[in-house]
C-alpha positions in Angstrom: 51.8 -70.6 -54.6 49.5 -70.5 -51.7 46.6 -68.3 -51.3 48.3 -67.4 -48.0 51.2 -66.3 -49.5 53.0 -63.0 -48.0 53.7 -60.9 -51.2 57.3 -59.3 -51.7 58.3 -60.2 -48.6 61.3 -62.1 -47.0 63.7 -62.0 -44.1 65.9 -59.7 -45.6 63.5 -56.9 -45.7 63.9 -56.1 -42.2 68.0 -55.2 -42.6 66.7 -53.6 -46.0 64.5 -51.4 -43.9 67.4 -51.0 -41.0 69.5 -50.0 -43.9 67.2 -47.5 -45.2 66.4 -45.9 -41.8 70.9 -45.9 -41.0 71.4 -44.5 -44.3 69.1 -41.3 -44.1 69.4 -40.8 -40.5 73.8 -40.8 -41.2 73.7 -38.5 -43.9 71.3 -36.0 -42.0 72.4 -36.9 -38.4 76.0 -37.5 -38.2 76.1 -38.6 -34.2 73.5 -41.6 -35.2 75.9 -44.6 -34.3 74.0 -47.9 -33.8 70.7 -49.6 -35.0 69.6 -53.0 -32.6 66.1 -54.4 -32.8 64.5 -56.7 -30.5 65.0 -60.0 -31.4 67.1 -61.9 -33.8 66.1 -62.2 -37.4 65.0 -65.5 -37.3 62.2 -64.2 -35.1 60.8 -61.9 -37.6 58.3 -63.5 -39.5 58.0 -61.1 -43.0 54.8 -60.1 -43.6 53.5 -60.6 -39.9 56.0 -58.8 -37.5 57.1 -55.4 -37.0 60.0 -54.1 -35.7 61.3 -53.2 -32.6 64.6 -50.6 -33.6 66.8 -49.2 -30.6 69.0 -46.6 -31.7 72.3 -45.5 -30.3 74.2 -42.3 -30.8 77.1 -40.5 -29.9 77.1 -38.2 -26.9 74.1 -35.9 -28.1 72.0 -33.5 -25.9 68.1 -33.0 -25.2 67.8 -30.7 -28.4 69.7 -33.2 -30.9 67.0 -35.9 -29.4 64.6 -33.4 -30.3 66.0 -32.9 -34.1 66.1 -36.8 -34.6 62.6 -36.7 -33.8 61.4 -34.6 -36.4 64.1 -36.8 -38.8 62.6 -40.0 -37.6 58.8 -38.7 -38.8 60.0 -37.2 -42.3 62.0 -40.7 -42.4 59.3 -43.3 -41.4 56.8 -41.1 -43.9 59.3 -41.6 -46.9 59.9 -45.3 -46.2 56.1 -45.7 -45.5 55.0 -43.6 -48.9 57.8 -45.7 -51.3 57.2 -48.8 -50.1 53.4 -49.7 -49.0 53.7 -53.0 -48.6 56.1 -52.5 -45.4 53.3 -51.2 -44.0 53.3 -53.7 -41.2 56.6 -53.5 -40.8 56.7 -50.0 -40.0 53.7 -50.6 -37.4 55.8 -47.5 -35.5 59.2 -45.4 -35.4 62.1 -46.5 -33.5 61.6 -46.8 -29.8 64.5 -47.1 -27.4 67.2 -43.7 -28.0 70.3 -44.0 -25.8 73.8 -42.5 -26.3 76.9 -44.6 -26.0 77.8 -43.7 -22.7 73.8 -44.6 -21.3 74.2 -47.7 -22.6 77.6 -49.1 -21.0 75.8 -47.2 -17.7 75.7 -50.0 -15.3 73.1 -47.2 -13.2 71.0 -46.7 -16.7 71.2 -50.9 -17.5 67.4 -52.1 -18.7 67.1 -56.1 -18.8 65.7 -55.3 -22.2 69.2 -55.0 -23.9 69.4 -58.9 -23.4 67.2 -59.3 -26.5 68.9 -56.9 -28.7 70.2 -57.8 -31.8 72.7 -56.2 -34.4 71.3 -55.1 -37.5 73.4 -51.6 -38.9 75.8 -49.5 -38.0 78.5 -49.6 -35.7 79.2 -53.2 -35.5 82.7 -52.9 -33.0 80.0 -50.5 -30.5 77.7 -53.3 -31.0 80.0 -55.6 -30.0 81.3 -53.8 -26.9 77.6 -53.4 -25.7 77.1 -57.0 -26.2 80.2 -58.1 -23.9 79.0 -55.4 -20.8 75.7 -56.8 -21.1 76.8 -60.7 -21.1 78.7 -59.7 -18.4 76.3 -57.9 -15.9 75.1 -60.7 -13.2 71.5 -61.3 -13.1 70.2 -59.7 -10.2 66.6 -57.9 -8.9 66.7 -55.3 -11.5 66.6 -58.6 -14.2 64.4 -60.6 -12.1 62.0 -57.9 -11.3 61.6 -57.0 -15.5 61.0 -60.4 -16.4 58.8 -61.9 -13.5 56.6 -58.4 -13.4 56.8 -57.2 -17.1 57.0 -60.3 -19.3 55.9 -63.4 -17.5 52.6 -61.9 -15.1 51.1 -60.3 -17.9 50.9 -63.1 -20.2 50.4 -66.0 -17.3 46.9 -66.2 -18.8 44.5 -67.8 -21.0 45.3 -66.1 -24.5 43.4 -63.0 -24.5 41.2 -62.9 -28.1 40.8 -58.9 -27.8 44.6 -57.8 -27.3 45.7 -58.2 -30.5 43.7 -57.1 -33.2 45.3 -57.6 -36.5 46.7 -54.1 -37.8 47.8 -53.5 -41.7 47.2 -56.9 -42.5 46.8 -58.5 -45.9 43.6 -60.2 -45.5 44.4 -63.1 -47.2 47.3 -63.6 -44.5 44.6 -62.9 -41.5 44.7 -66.7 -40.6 48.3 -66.7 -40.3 48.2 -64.0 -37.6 45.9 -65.1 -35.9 48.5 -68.3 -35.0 51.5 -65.5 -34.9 49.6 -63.8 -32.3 49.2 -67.1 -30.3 52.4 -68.0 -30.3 55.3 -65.2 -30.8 53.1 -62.6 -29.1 51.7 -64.6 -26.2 53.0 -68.4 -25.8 56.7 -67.6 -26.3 57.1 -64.3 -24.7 55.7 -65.8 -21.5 57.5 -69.1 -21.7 61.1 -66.9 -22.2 60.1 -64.7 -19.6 60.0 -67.9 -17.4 62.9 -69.4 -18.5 65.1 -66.5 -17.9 63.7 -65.9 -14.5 64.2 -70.1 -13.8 67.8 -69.8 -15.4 68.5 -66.5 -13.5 70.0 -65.4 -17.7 68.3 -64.2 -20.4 68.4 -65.8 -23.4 68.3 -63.1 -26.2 66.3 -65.3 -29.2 62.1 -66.3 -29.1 62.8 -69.8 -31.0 65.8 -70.2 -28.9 63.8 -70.2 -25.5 61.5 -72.6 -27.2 63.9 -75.0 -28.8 65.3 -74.6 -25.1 62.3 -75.3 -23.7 62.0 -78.9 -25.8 65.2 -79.7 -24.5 64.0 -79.5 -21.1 60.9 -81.0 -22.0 61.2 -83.5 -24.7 58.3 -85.7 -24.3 56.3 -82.2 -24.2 54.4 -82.3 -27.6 53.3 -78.6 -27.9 57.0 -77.6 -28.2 57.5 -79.4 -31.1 54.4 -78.3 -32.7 55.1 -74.4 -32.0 58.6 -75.1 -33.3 57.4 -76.4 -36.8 54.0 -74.4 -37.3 56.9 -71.6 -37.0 58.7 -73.7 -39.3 56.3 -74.1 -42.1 55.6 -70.2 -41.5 52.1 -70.8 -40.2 51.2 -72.9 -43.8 49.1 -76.0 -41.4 46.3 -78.1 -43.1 44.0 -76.5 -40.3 44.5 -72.8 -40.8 41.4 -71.6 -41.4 39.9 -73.3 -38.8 39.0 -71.4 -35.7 38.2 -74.4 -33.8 42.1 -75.3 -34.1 42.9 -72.3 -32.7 41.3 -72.0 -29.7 42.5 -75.6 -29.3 45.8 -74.4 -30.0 45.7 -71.7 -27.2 44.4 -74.4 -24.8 47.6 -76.9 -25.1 50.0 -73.6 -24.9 48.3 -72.4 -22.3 48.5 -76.2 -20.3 51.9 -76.0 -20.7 51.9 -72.1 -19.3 50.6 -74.0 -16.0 52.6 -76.5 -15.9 55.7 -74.8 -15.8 54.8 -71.7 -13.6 55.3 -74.0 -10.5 59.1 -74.1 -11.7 58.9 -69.9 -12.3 56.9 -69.5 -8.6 59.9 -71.2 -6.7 62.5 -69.5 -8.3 61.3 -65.9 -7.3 63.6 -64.6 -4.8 62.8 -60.4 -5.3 59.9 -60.7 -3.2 58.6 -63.5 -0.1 55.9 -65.8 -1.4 56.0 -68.1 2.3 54.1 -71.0 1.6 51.5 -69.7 -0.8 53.2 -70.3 -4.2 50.4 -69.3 -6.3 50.2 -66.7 -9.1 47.5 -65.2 -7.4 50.1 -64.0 -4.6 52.8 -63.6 -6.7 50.5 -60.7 -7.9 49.7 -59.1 -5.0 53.7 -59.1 -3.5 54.5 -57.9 -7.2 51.8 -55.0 -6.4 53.9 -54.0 -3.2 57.1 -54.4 -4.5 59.1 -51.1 -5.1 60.3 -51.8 -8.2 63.3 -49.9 -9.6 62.3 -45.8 -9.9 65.4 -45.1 -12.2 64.7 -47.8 -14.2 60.9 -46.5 -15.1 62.3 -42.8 -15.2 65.2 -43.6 -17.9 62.5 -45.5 -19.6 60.1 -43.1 -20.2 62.6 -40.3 -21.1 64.4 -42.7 -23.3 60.9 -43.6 -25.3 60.4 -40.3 -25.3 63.2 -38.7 -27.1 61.2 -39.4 -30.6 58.0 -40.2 -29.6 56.5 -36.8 -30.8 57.6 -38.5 -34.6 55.9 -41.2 -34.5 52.9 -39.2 -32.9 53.2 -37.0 -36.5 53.2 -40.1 -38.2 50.2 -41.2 -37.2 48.4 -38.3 -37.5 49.4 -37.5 -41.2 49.9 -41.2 -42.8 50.0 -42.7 -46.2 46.1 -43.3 -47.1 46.8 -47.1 -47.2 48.0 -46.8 -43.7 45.6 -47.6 -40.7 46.4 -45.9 -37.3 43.1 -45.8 -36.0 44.1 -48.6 -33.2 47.4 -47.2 -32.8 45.9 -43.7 -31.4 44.6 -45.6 -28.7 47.2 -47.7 -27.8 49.5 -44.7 -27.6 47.3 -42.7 -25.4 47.3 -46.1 -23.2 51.1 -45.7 -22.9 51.4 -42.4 -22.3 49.0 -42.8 -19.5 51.1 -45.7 -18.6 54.6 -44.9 -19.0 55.0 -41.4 -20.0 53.1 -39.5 -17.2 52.7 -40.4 -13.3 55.3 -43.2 -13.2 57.6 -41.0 -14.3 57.3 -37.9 -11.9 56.2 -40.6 -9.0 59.6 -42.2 -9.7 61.5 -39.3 -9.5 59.9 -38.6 -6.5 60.9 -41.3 -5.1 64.2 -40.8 -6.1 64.5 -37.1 -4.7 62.5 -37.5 -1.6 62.1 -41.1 -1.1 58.2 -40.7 -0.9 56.1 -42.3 -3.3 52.3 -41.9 -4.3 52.6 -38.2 -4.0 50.1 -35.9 -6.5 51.4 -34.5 -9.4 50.6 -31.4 -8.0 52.6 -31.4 -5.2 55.4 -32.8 -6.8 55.5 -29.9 -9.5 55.5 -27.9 -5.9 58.5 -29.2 -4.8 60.5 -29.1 -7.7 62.8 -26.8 -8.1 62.0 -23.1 -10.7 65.1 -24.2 -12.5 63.6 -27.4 -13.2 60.3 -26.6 -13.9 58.2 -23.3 -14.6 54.6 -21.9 -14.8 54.4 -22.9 -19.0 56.1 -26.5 -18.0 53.0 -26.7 -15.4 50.7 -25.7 -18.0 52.1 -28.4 -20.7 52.3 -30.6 -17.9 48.9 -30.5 -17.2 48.0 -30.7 -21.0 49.8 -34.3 -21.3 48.6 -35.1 -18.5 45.0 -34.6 -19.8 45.6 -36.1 -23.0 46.5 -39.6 -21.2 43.7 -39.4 -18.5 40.8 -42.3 -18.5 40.3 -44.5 -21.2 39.3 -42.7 -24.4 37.5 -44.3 -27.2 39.9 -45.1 -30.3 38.0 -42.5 -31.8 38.2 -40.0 -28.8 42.5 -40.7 -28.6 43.6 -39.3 -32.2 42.4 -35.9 -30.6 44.4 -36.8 -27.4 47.2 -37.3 -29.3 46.7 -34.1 -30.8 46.6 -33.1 -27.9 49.8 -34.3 -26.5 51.7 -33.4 -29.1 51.3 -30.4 -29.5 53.2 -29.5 -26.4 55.1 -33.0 -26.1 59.0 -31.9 -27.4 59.0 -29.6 -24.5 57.7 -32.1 -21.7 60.4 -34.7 -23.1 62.9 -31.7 -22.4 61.6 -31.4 -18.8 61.8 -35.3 -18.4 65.5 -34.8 -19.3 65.7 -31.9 -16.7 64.3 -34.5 -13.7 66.5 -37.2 -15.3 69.4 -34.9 -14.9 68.6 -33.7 -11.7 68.5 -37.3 -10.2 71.5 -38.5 -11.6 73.3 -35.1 -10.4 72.0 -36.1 -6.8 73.4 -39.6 -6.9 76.4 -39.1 -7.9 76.7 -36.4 -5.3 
């Protein structure tokens, strides 16, 4: 066996895991309906990636949200505390909450139900969601998600501080360092680009590279993603660091050579004659986006976010969160705050940029009172700046606290907006 050997782990651990979470969540929660996960199992490398649950329910209102929350924490603790060595695995909670009816909402559609995958539950639901999604046209709302979320952000040289390695065996270390080159950087670029090229998703990470070697067959980096993913990351070279940073270097060459393809097929915003990433950037930065899109997000990531806060806070002692707090603080300053209320303000008074302050002024009492202002101002403190990892475990604290009510007010705004449009 070799030394780099991923102990009792294999691919089926990650529909044991689905099956565990489907089970308890059934039994407690009878509206839970569906369980998808980014990506398709053979894209989950045991040992090395976590996983990315969506779940689905019946037609369910803000407080049933708010009871799945505290089911998702006692859950994920349980799971966590019987079997340690999933500890990677269960990196976080389930993300993503939508009810049956949000997710056939062609209003509500995110281009990030292209990569979902079946794995428990309602398979027939599953399979209707599958057919309106194959079924949408590509259009700005697809093009804008891929070019601005997924293929910008990773247009780059690999970035050696993004990904620190977190619950890792350390006899494994060597291998992550290669999964974080290529399944967290190399291919999630390269897919992005492909889809935006293709103007279609396609839902699989090998798939967009075995596509990719198809497209470019004399291309040797493809193949040698393709079977260093193979052998699962077992290369004569893999303690050598040396390799590594080689290895960036030929996937990031390849990045290059392709974005000319990616830059003339973007059609959401007017590049002119200047088709360099450099002014793909700045159009991107003055493009409108989609405001619904970033205000379902955030109240859709928010429906059991508090859970996973609790988690955090109160883990197994084998379990390291210390990163984690400030990532999380990051995203709530990110996705869970401004953007939210400066999207709904676009969407109620078509103005954007507009302080919190006076957009809590312009809301209507029913909406939001003088205790919503207070918590809102609370979150919003929690998220502000750029807290030291140490400094963002009392931030989170902080924020959750007070956070099941400010996802209720989210749902409030959400509400209020889709009341006005389909007025």
């Amino acid at each position: 066996m070799s030394k780099y050997a991923i102990k009792d782990a294999s691919p089926g651990d990650f529909f044991e895991l689905c099956d565990w979470f489907s089970a308890r969540w059934a039994a407690e929660f009878p509206a839970f309906s569906l369980m998808t996960c980014k990506w398709r199992p053979e894209d989950l490398i045991p040992g090395l990636s976590d996983i990315d649950a969506r779940v689905i329910c019946d037609e369910i209102g803000p407080q049933d949200w708010v009871r799945l929350d505290d089911l998702a924490y006692r859950t994920h603790l349980e799971i966590a505390r019987a079997r340690p060595e999933w500890a990677r695995k269960l990196e976080h909670t389930p993300g993503v909450c939508s009810t049956k009816s949000e997710t056939l909402d062609p209003a509500l559609f995110q281009p990030e139900m292209r990569d979902w995958d079946f794995y428990g539950g309602d398979r027939q639901f599953y399979n209707r969601m599958k057919t309106f999604v194959d079924n949408r046209p590509w259009d700005a709302l697809d093009e804008y998600y891929f070019l601005a979320k997924r293929f910008v952000p990773w247009c780059t040289p690999y970035n050696r501080e993004i990904d620190p390695p977190i619950n890792i065996p350390t006899n494994i270390l060597p291998k992550y360092a290669l999964h974080s080159r290529l399944m967290h950087y190399f291919v999630p670029c390269v897919k992005a680009a492909l889809a935006v090229i293709n103007r279609n998703a396609v839902a699989g990470k090998r798939e967009s590279l075995y596509r990719w070697a198809q497209m470019y067959p004399t291309e040797p980096v493809l193949p040698e993603a393709i079977q260093i993913l193979d052998v699962h990351y077992e290369v004569p070279w893999l303690e050598d660091e040396n390799e590594w940073y080689a290895l960036e270097e030929r996937l990031w060459q390849f990045i290059q050579k392709i974005t000319p393809e990616v830059l003339r097929a973007v059609t959401i915003v007017d590049l002119g004659h200047d088709l360099s990433m450099e002014n793909l950037r700045r159009k991107l930065k003055e493009y409108p986006g989609e405001p619904m899109m970033t205000l379902y997000n955030g109240v859709r990531f928010s429906r059991i976010r508090k859970g996973r806060w609790l988690f955090y806070l109160n883990p197994p002692d084998f379990f390291d969160a210390r990163q984690l707090y400030y990532w999380e603080i990051s995203w709530l300053n990110s996705t869970f705050t401004l953007p939210i209320f400066d999207s709904y303000a676009q969407l109620k008074w078509g103005e954007k940029g507009l302080p919190i302050a006076e957009i809590l002024h312009r809301m209507n009492p029913h909406l939001v009172d003088e205790r919503d202002k207070k918590i809102v101002k609370q979150v919003f403190a929690a998220a502000a700046g750029k807290p030291t990892v140490a400094e963002a475990r009392a931030r989170m604290e902080q924020a959750t606290e007070v956070y099941s009510d400010y996802y209720l007010l989210l749902e409030r705004m959400l509400a209020d907006v889709r009341q006005m449009v389909a007025v």
